[in-house]
GUMI-300856 format. One record per residue (C-alpha): residue number from 1; residue in one letter; x, y, z. Coordinates in Angstrom, 1 decimal, padded with zeros to 4 digits, m for minus. Example, Ala and Ser with C-alpha at 12.3 -4.5 7.8 and 13.67 -1.06 7.14 Angstrom:
2
   num   residuo       xx       yy       zz
     1         a    012.3   m004.5    007.8
     2         s    013.7   m001.1    007.1
This chain:
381
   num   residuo       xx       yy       zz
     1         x    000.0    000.0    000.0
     2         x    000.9    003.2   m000.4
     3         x    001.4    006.8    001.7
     4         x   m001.7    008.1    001.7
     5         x   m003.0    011.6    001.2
     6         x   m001.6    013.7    003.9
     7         x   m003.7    016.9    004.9
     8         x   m002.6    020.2    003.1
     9         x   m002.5    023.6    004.9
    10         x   m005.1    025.7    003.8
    11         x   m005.0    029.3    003.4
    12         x   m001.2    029.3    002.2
    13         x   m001.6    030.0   m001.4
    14         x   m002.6    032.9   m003.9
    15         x   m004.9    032.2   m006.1
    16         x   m003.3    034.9   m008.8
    17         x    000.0    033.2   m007.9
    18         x   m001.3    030.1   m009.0
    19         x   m003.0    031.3   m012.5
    20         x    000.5    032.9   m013.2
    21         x    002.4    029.7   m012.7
    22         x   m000.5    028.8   m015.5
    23         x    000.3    030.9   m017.5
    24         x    003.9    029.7   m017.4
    25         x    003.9    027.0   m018.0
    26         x    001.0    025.7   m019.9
    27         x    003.3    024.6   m022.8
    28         x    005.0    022.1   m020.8
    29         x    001.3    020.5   m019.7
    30         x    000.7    020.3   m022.9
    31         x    004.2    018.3   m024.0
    32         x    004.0    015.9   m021.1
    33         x    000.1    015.1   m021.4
    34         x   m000.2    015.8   m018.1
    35         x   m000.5    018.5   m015.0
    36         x    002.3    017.8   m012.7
    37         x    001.6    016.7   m009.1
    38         x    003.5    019.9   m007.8
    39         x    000.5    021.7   m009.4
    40         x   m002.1    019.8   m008.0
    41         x   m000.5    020.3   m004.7
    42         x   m000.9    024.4   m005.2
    43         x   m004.7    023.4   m005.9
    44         x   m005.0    021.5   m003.0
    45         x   m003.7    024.3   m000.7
    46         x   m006.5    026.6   m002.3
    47         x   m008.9    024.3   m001.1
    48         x   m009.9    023.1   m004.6
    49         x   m009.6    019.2   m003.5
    50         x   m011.3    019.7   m000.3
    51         x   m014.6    021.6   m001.7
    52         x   m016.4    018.2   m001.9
    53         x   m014.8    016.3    000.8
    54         x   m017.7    015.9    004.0
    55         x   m017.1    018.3    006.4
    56         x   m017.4    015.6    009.3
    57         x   m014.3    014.2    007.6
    58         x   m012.4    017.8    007.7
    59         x   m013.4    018.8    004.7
    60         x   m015.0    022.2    003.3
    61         x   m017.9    021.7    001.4
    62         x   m018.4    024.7   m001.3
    63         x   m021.4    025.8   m002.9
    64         x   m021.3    024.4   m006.3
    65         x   m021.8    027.8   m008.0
    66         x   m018.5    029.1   m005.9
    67         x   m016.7    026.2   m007.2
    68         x   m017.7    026.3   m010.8
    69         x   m016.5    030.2   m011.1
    70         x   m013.4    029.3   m009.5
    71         x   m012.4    026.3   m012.1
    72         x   m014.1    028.5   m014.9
    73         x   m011.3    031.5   m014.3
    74         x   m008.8    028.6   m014.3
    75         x   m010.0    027.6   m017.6
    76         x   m009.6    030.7   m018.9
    77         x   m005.9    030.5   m018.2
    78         x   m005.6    026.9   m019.6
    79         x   m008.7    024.5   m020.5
    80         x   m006.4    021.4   m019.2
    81         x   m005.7    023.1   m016.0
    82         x   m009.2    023.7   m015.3
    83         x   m010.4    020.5   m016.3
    84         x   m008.1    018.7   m013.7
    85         x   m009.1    021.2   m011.2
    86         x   m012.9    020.6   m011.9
    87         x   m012.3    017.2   m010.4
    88         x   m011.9    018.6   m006.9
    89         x   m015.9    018.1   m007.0
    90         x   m015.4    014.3   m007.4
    91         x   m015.7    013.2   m003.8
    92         x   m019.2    013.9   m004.1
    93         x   m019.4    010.0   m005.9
    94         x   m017.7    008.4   m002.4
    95         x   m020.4    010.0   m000.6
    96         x   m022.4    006.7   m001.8
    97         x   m019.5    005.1    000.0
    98         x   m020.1    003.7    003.4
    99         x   m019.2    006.0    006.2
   100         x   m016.5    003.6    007.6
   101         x   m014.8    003.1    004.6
   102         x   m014.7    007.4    003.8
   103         x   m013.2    007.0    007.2
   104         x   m010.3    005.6    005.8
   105         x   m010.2    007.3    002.9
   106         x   m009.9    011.0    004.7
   107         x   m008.0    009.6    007.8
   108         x   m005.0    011.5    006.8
   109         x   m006.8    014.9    005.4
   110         x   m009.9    015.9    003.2
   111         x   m007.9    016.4    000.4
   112         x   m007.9    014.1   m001.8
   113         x   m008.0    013.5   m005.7
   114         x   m010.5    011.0   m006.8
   115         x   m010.9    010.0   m010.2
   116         x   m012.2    007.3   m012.6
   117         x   m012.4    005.5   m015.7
   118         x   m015.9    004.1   m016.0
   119         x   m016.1    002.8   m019.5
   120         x   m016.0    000.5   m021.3
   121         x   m017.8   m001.9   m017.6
   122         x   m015.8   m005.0   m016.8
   123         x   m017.7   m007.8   m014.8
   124         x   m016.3   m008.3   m011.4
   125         x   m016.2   m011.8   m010.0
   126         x   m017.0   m012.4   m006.4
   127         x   m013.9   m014.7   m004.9
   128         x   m014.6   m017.3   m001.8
   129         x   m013.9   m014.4    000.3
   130         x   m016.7   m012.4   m000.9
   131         x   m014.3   m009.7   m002.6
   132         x   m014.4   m009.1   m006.2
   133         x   m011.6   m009.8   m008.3
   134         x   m011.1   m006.8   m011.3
   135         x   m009.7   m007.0   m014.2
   136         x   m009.9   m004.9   m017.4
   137         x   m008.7   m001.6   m019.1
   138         x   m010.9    001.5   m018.5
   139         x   m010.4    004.9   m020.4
   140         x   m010.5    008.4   m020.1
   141         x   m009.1    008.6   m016.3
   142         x   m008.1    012.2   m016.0
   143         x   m005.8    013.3   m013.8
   144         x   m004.9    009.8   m013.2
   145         x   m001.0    010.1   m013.1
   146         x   m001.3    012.1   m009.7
   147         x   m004.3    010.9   m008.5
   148         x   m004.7    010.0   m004.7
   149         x   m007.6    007.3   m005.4
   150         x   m008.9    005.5   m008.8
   151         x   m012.1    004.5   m010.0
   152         x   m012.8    001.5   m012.5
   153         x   m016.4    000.6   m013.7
   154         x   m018.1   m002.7   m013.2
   155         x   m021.5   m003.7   m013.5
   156         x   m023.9   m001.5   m011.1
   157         x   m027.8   m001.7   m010.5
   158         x   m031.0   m001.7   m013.1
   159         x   m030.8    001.8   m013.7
   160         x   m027.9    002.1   m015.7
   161         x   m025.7    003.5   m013.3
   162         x   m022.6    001.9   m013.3
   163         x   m020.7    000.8   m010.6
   164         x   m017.6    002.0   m009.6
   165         x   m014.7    000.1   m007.5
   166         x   m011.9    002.4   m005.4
   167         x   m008.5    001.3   m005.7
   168         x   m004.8    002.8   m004.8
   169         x   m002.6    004.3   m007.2
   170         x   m000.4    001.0   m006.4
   171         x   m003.1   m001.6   m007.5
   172         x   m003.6    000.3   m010.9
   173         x   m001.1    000.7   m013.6
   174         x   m001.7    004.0   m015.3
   175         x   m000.8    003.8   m019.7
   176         x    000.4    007.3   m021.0
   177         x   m002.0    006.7   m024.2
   178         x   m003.6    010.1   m024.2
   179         x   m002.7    011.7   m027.7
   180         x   m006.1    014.0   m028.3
   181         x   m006.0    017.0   m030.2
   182         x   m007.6    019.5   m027.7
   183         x   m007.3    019.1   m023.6
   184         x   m003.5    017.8   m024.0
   185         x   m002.5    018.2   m020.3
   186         x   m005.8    016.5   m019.0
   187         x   m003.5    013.0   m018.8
   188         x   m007.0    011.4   m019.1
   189         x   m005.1    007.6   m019.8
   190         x   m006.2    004.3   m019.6
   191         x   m006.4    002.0   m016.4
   192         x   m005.2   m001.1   m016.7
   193         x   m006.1   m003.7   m014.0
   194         x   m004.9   m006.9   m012.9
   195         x   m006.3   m009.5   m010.7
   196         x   m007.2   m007.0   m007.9
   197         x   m009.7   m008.1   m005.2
   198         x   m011.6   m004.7   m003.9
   199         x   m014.1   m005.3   m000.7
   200         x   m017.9   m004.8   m001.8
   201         x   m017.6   m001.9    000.7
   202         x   m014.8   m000.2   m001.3
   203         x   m017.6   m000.3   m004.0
   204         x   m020.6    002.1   m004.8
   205         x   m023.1    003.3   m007.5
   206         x   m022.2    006.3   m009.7
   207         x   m024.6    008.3   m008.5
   208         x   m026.0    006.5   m005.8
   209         x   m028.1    007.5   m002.1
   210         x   m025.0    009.0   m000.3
   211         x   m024.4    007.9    003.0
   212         x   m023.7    011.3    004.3
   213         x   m026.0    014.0    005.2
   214         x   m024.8    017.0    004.3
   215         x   m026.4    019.7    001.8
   216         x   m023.6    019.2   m001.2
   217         x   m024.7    015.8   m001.3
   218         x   m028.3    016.4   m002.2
   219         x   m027.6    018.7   m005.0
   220         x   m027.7    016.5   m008.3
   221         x   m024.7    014.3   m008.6
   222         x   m024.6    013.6   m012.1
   223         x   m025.9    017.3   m013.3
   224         x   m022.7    018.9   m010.9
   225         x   m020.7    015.9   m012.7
   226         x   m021.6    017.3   m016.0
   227         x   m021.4    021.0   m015.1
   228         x   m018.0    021.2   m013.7
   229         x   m016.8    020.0   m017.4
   230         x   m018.7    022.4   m018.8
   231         x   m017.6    025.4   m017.2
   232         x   m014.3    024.8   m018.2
   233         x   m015.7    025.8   m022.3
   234         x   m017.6    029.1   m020.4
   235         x   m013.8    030.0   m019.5
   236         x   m011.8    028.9   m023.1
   237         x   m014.5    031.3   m024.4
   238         x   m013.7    033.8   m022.3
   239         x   m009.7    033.8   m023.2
   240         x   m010.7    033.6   m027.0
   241         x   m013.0    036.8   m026.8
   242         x   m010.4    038.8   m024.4
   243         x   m008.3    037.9   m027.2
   244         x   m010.3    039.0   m029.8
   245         x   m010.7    042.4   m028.1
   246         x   m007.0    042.6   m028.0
   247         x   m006.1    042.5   m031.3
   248         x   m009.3    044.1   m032.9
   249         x   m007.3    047.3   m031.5
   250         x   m004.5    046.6   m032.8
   251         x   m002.2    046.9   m035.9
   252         x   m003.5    047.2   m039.8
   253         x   m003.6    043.3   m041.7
   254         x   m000.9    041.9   m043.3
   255         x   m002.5    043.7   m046.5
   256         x   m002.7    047.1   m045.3
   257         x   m006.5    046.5   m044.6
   258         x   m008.1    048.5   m041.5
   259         x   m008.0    047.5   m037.9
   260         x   m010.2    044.6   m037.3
   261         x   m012.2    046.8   m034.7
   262         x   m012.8    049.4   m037.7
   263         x   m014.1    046.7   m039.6
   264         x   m018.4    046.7   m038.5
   265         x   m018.2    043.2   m039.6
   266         x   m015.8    042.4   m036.7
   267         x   m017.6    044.8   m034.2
   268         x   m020.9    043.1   m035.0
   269         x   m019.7    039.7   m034.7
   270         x   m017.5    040.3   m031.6
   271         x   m021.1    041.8   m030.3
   272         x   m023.0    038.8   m031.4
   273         x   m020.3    036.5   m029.9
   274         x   m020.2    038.2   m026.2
   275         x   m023.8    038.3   m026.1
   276         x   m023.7    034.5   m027.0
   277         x   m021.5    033.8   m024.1
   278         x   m022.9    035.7   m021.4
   279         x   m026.3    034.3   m022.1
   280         x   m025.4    030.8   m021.7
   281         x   m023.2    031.2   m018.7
   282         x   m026.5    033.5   m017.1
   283         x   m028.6    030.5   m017.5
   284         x   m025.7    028.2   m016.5
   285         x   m025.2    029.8   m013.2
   286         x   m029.0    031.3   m012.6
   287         x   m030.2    027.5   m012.8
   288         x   m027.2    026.6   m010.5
   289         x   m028.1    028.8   m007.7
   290         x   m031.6    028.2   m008.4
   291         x   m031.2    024.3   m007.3
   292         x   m028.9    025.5   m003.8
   293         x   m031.2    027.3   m003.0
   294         x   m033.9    024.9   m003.0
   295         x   m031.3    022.6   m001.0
   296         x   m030.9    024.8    001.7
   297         x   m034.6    025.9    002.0
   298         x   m034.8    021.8    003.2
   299         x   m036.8    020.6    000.0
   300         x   m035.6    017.7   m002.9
   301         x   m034.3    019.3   m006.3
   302         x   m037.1    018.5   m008.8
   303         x   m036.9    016.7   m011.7
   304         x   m037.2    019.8   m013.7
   305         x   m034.7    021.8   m011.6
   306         x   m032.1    019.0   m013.0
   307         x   m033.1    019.1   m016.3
   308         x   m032.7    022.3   m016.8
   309         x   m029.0    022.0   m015.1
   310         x   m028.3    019.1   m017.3
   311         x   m029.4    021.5   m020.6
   312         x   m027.4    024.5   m019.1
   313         x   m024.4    022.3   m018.8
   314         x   m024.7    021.2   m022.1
   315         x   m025.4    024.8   m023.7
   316         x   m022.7    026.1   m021.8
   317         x   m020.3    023.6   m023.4
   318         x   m021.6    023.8   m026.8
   319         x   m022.4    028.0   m026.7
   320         x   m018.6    028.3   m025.7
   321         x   m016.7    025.7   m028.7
   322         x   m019.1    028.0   m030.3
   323         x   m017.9    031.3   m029.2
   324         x   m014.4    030.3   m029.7
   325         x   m014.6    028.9   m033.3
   326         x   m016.5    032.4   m034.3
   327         x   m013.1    033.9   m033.1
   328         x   m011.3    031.7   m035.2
   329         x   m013.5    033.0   m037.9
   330         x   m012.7    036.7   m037.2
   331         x   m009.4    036.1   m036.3
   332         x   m008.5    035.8   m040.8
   333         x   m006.0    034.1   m042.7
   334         x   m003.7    034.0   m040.0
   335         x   m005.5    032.1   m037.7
   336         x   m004.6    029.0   m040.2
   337         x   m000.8    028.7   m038.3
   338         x   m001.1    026.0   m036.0
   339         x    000.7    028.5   m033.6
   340         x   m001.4    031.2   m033.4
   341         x   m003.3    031.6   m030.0
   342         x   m006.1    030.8   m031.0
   343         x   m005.6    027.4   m032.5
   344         x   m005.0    026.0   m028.9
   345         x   m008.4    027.5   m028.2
   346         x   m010.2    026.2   m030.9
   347         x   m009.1    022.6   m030.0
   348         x   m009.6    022.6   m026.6
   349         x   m013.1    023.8   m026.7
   350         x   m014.0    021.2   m029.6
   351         x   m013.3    018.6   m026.6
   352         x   m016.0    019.1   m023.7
   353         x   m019.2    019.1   m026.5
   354         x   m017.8    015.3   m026.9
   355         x   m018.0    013.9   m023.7
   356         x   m021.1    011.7   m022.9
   357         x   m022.7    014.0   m020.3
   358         x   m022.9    017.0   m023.1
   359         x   m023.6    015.5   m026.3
   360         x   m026.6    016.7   m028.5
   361         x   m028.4    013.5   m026.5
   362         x   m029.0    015.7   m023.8
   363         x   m031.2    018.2   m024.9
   364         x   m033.7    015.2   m026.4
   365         x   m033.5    014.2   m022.4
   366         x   m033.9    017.2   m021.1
   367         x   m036.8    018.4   m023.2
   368         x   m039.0    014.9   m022.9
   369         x   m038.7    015.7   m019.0
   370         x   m039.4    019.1   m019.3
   371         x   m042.7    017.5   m021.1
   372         x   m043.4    015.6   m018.6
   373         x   m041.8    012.2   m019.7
   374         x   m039.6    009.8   m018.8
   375         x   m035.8    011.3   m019.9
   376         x   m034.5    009.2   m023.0
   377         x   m030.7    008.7   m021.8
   378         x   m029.5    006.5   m018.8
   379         x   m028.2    007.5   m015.8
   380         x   m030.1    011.2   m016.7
   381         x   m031.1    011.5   m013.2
């Protein structure tokens, strides 16, 4: 077995200091596939792997709209950066976890990075000592090289809702197979397990009844799940249209053309573009708060309340790859050189719109509920 997570002094760090490092070095995320642990470390001590630890376990539960602003001005500095940070809202799954074995888990300090490669499900067999013995090879694990836990998906209940076994870093080997062309530094790589047995109480259902009592944990698992991805597209957006205002001022083309910003095409568009943006991320956070709020008045979220958070997650993605690639458009010709600034923008915020939680499939779910029906995905709920 490993050292275990060892609790991190909070209150130590800058967050501007940390965007700045960022800003750094972004490049080298990018080259090695992966943010570094001494990174994750400066998250930690800004509370970012704490905000959805229990707070009878140490840790400080943040209001999920405090927490999605926080990793969307990340993304804003680098989509990979915020992405890996988003997963500080992960320990919301191992609240399905039974108390004893969270126990164990934050024995040594609340923060602690969780995460998981759920698909493709490998059947678990149950051994003579009532463990169940994994094996298999699960993808898109991100954050996995400097991960304090690690998830793998085996067969879970009628619902569709997988389930997910918790392992150690040292009972998972971790293959550097992530070559995408957006979201390099992500390190979301394969799992690759090999004759492990995992207790059934080291077990629990992705999006299961949490065992703890506490108000994060009644706010919709799988809606936060899908939201903290999708902020991270509200903040690429962002950085493409600061950029856009930053050059619209600036020098004459490469022709001898007029400023972009004297251009009414450009100002229109730019307009069209920030107005695009700050709608979706209004609705985004509006239905966000909306849902707390009901938490902390003492009452359920409704089924509508979470379909409209799953749709605003999934505009929010999709109005942002959107906002960027009209950029890209305004940006001209030389927006074509794979180094321009923008490129790295355009292919990071292509990624997020893929993921299963965002795809097109989600507004078809969320609109048959909105009608009253049944949702038409899985695992919706």
């Amino acid at each position: 077995m490993i050292e275990k997570q060892t609790d991190v002094p909070q209150g130590l760090e800058s967050f501007d200091s940390v965007l700045d490092e960022i800003r750094r070095r972004r490049g080298e995320f990018a080259r090695q596939r992966y943010v570094p642990r001494d990174l994750i470390q400066r998250f930690k001590a800004l509370g970012l792997f704490r905000a959805s630890a229990p707070a009878r376990f140490g840790g400080e539960p943040m209001p999920p709209a405090d927490f999605l602003e926080r990793i969307e001005t990340i993304s804003a500095v680098d989509g990979s950066c915020g992405w890996v940070a988003s997963f500080g809202a992960s320990l919301t799954y191992l609240a399905a976890l039974p108390v004893d074995t969270q126990a164990e888990i934050y024995q040594n300090g609340p923060d602690v990075a969780f995460t998981a490669g759920v698909w493709p499900v490998h059947p678990a067999t149950e051994t003579a000592s009532g463990r169940l013995l994994i094996n298999g090879r699960w993808k898109f694990a991100s954050g996995s090289r400097t991960a304090d836990l690690l998830g793998v998906g085996i067969p879970g209940d009628a619902g569709g809702k997988p389930r997910t076994a918790v392992l150690w870093p040292d009972q998972v080997e971790v293959v550097g197979d992530w070559n995408t062309i957006g979201l390099r530094g992500t390190g979301s790589f394969d799992l690759l397990v090999r004759n492990v047995e995992v207790p059934k109480e080291w077990t629990f259902v992705r999006g299961g009844q949490p065992t703890i009592d506490e108000p994060l944990y009644q706010y919709p698992l799988i809606a936060y799940a899908a939201q903290v991805l999708a902020v991270v597209n509200l903040g690429i957006a962002r950085a493409a249209l600061e950029y856009a205002e930053a050059v619209g001022s600036g020098s004459t083309g490469v022709t001898g053309a007029p400023r972009l910003a004297d251009r009414a095409y450009f100002r229109t568009e730019f307009a069209q573009a920030e107005a695009k943006l700050r709608s979706a991320r209004a609705f985004f956070y509006e239905t966000t708060r909306e849902a707390w709020d009901t938490i902390l008045t003492g009452d359920p979220v409704s089924d509508r309340q979470n379909a409209m958070l799953r749709l605003a997650a999934t505009h929010a993605a999709k109005a942002g790859d959107q906002v960027v690639r009209d950029v890209y458009q305004l940006s001209g010709t030389a927006a074509i050189d794979d180094s321009h600034p923008v490129q790295e923008l355009l292919r990071d915020a292509s990624v997020p719109p893929q993921h299963a939680f965002l795809t097109s499939a989600m507004y078809d779910a969320s609109g048959a509920v909105l009608m009253g029906l049944e949702p038409t995905v899985p695992g919706f709920r």
